[in-house]
C-alpha positions as CSV (number, residue, x, y, z in Angstrom):
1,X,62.9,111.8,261.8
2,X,59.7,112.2,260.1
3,X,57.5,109.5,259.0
4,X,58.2,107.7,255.6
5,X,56.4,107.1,252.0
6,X,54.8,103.7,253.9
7,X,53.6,105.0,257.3
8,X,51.9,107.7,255.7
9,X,50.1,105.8,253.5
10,X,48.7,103.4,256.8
11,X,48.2,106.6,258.3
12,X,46.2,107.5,255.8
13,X,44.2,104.0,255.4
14,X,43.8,103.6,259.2
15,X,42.4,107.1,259.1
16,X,39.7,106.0,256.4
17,X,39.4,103.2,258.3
18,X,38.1,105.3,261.3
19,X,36.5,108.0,259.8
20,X,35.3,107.0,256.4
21,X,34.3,109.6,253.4
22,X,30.6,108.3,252.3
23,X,32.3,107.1,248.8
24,X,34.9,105.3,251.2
25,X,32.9,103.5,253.2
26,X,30.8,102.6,250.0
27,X,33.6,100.8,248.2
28,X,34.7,99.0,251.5
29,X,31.2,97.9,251.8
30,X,31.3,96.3,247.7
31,X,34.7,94.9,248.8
32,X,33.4,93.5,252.1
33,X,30.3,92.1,250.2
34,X,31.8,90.7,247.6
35,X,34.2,88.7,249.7
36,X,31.4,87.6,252.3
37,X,29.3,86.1,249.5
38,X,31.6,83.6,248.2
39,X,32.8,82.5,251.7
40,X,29.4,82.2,252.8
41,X,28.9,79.6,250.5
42,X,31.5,77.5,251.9
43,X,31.4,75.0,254.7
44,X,32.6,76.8,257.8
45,X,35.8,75.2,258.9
46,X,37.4,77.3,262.3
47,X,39.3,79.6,259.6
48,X,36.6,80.0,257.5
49,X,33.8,80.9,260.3
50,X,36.7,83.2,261.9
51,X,37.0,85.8,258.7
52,X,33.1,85.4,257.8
53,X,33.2,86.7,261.4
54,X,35.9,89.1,260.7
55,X,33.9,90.6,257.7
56,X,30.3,90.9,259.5
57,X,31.8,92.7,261.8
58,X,33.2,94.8,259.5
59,X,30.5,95.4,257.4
60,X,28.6,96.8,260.5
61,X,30.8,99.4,260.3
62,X,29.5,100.4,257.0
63,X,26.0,100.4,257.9
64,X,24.5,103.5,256.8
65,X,21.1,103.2,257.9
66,X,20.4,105.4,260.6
67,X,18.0,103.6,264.0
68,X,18.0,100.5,261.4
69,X,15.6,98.6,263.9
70,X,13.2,101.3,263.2
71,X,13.7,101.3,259.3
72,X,11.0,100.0,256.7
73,X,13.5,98.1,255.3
74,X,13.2,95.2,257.9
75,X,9.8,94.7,256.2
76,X,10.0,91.7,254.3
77,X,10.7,88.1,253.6
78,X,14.4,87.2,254.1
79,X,16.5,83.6,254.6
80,X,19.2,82.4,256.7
81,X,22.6,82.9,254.4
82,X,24.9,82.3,258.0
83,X,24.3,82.2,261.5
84,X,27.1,81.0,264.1
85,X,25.0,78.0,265.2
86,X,25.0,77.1,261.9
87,X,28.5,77.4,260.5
88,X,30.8,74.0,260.9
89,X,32.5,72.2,258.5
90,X,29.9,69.5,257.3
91,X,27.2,71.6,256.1
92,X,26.4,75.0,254.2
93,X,26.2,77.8,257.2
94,X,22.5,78.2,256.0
95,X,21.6,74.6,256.2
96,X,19.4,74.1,259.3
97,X,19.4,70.3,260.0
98,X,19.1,69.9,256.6
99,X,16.5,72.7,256.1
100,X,16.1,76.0,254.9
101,X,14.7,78.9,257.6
102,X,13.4,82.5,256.4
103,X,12.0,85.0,258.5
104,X,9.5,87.0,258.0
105,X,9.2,91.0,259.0
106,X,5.7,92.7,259.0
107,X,4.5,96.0,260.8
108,X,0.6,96.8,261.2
109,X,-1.1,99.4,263.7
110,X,2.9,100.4,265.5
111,X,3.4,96.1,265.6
112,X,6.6,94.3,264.3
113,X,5.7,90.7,264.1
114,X,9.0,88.4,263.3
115,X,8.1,84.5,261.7
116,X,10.9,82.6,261.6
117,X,10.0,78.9,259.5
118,X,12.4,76.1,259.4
119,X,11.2,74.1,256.0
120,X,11.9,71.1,254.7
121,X,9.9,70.2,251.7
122,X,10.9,66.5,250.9
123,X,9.5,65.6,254.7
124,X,6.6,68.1,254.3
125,X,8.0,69.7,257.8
126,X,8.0,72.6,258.9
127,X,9.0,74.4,262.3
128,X,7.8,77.9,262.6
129,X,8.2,80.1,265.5
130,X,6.5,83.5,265.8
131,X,7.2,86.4,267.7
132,X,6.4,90.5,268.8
133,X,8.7,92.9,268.3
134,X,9.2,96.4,269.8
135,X,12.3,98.8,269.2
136,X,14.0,98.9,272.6
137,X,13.0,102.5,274.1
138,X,16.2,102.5,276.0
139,X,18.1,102.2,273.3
140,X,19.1,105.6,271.6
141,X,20.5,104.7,268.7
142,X,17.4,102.6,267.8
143,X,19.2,99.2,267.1
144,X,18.2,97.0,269.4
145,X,14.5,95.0,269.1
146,X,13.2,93.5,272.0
147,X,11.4,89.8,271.0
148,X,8.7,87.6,273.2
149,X,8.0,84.6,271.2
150,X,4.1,83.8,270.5
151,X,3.7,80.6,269.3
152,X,6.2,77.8,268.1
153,X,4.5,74.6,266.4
154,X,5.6,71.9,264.1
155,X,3.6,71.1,260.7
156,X,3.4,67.7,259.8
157,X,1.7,66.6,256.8
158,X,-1.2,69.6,257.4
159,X,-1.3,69.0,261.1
160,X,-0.3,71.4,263.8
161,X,1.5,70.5,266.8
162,X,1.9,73.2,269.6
163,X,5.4,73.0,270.9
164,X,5.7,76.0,273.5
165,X,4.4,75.0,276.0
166,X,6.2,72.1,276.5
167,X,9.3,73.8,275.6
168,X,9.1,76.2,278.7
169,X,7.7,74.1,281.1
170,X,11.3,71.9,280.7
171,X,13.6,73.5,282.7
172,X,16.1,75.6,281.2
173,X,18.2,74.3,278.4
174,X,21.6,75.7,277.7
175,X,24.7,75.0,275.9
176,X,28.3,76.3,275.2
177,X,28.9,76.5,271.8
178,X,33.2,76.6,272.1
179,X,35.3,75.5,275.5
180,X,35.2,78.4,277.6
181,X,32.9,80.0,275.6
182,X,29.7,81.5,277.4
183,X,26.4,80.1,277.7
184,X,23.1,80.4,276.3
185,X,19.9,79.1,277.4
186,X,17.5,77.3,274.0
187,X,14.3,77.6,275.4
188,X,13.5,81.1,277.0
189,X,10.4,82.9,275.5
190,X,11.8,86.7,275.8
191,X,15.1,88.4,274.3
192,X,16.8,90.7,272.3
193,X,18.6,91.1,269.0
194,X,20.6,94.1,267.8
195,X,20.5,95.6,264.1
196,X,24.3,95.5,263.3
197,X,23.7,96.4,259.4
198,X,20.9,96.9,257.0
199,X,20.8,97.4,253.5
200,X,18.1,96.7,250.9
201,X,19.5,92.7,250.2
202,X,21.6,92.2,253.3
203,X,20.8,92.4,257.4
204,X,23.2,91.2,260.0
205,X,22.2,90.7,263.9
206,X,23.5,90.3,267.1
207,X,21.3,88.1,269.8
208,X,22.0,89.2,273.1
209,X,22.8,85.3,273.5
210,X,26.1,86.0,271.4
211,X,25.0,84.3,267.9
212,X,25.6,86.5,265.2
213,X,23.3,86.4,262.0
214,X,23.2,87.1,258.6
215,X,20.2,87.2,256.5
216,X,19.6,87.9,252.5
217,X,17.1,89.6,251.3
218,X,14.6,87.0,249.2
219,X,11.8,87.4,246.6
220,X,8.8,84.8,247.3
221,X,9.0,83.6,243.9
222,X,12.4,82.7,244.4
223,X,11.7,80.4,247.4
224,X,12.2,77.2,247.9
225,X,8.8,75.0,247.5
């Protein structure tokens, strides 16, 4: 009877696992991290897009950040490092049609304003979508943004094309992104995404159409151009 040397010790790590000690939960995060930047490098075959899933998820676990969708450190510029549209096996996960998207995060007067900008700079094209943002107040946990899009044009060569109009007078557009899977409508002007994780370099986001997200942290100087 009794348990052994071995099923202590999974006690023991599945009890971490649950319950973390802060300096626990900070070296599963640096492991987590560490592994999640070199794979999301990679082009996203099933197995690959399946653990990148696998570590998001657990790296939510590790957030730290207490009502993240209400913390300053949303505020900035970041870009698209992996999204699950963007994952397959031809491309980088943060290639968008052969672009590059960031998003910006402001706050003035109580206002979150959310720019997302798909860029690519050997067309002189770029798509950019803005958006209001207000923390959910039914959400207690403060995690959850609610988002109603603004404006969505297209820049061509210093012109401006209005595109949302257009976009939400079509009738509704949806897709399934796997057999079976469920589906989610492309052009509607309102939804939500939830905070999973937030750290100074790295955010990670759930839509409440299913895509998960992952964004880095990025210095202007550093962008593209």
């Amino acid at each position: 009877g009794g348990m052994g040397p071995r099923r202590i010790f999974e006690a023991m790590a599945d009890f971490r696992a649950r319950a973390p000690w802060p300096w626990e939960r900070d070296r599963r995060r640096k492991t987590i991290q560490m592994e999640l930047m070199g794979l999301v490098k990679l082009p996203q075959r099933k197995k690959e897009k399946k653990r990148t899933e696998e570590l998001l998820m657990d790296l939510a676990k590790c957030n730290s950040v207490a009502q993240p969708a209400r913390n300053r450190r949303l505020v900035g510029r970041w870009r698209l490092a992996w999204s699950s549209q963007t994952a397959n096996r031809f491309l980088r996960p943060d290639n968008v049609l052969g672009g590059y998207s960031t998003q910006d995060i402001s706050v003035q007067g109580g206002t979150i304003t959310v720019e997302n900008a798909v860029r690519w700079p050997g067309w002189d094209l770029c798509l950019l979508g803005r958006a209001r943002a207000q923390v959910d107040p039914k959400d207690r946990q403060g995690c959850v943004l609610k988002l109603r899009i603004d404006s969505f044009e297209l820049e061509a060569g210093g012109k401006n094309v209005q595109l949302l109009k257009g976009v939400l007078s079509t009738p509704k557009m949806s897709i399934r992104d796997a057999p079976g899977g469920k589906r989610r409508v492309l052009n509607q002007r309102e939804g939500s995404i939830t905070v999973l994780y937030l750290d100074k370099d790295i955010r990670v986001t759930l839509a409440d159409n299913g895509l998960l997200f992952m964004h880095q942290r990025i210095d202007p100087v550093s962008m593209h151009r």
